[in-house]
N, C-alpha and C positions, 0 to 999 in steps of 0.2 A: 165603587167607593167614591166619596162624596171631595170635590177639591175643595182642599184649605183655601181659608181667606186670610189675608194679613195686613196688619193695617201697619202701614209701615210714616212714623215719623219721623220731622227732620230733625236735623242733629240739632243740640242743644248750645246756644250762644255758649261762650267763653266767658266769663267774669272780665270787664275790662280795668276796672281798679282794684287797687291795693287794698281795701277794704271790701267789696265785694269776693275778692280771692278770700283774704280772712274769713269771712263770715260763711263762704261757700266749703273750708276744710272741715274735715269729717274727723282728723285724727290731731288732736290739742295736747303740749306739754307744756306742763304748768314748767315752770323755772323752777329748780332746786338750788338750793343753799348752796353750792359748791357754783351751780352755774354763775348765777349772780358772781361769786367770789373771784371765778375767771374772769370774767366778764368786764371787771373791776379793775383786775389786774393788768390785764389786754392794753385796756383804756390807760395806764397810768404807763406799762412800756410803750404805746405809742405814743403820749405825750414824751416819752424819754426824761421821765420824772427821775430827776439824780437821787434825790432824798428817799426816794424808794428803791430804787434799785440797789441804792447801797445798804438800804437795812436787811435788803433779801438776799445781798452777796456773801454774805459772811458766814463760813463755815464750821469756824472756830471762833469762842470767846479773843481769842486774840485780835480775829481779820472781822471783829463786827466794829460800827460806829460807838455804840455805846458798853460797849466791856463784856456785856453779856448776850449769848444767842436772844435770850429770856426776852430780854428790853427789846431787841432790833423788831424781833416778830411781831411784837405787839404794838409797836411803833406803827408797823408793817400794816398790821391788821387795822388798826385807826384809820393810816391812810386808805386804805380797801373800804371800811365802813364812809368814811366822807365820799370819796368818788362814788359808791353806791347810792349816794344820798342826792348829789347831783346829777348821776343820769338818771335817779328815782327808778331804780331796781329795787322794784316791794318788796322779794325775795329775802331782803336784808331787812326790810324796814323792822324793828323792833327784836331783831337776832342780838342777842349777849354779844361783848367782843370776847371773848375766850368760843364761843362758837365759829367766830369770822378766824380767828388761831388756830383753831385747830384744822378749819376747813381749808385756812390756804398752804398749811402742812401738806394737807391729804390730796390738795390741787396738784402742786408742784409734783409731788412723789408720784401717784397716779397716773395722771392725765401727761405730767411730762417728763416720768423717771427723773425729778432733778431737786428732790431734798437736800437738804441742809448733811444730813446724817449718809446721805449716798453718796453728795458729791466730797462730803469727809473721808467716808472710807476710799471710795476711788482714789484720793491725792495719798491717804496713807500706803497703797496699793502701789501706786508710780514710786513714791520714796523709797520702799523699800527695796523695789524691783531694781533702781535706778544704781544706789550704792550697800545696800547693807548685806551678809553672808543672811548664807542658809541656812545655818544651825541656830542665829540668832544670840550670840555671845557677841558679835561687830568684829571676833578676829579675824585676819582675812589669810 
């Protein structure tokens, strides 16, 4: 039996820039609608933007800035759409705002269990657990 030959090369350089890594990855994801829409939002609580934070607190028509869920979110969403605009996240670029609404609905709930409508039932959850009967007539 005849011995193998092997022709053995050296290891291959390492990519030394941030652009050479980029251009050397094999597995790419494009940004999704939703990502951008985090992405956005991230950006907007780490400036510790008041004016956003408070349109996204409100869980009831009562506890929002402007009367209604309806307004605050789409307040919400402008402000999402602008900050996407200046860190130029394409992903948004030419998205409807009722697409940037409903996606940063689907953010919150998804990604961080923390909807408008979960953290509603939650707090109606603690009220009643807190003081009301069981039978649900309030006599005690």
């Amino acid at each position: 039996m005849a011995a193998r030959k092997y022709l053995i090369q050296g290891t291959p350089e390492l990519p030394a820039t941030l652009e050479e890594w980029n251009s050397a990855r094999k597995i790419t994801h494009k940004m999704s609608t939703n990502d951008a829409i985090e992405m956005a939002h991230l950006a907007l609580v780490k400036e510790k933007n008041g004016a956003y934070l408070d349109t996204i607190k409100g869980r009831t028509n009562a506890e929002t800035v402007n009367g209604l869920i309806v307004i605050d979110q789409t307040k919400a969403a402008e402000m999402i759409m602008e900050k996407a605009t200046e860190m130029e996240l394409m992903a948004l670029e030419g998205v409807k705002l009722a697409v940037v609404y409903t996606g940063l609905n689907s953010m919150l709930a998804h990604r961080y269990g923390k909807s408008r409508s979960m953290e509603a039932k939650r707090s109606r959850v603690l009220i009643e657990h807190a003081g009301g009967s069981s039978d649900g007539d309030g006599a005690e």
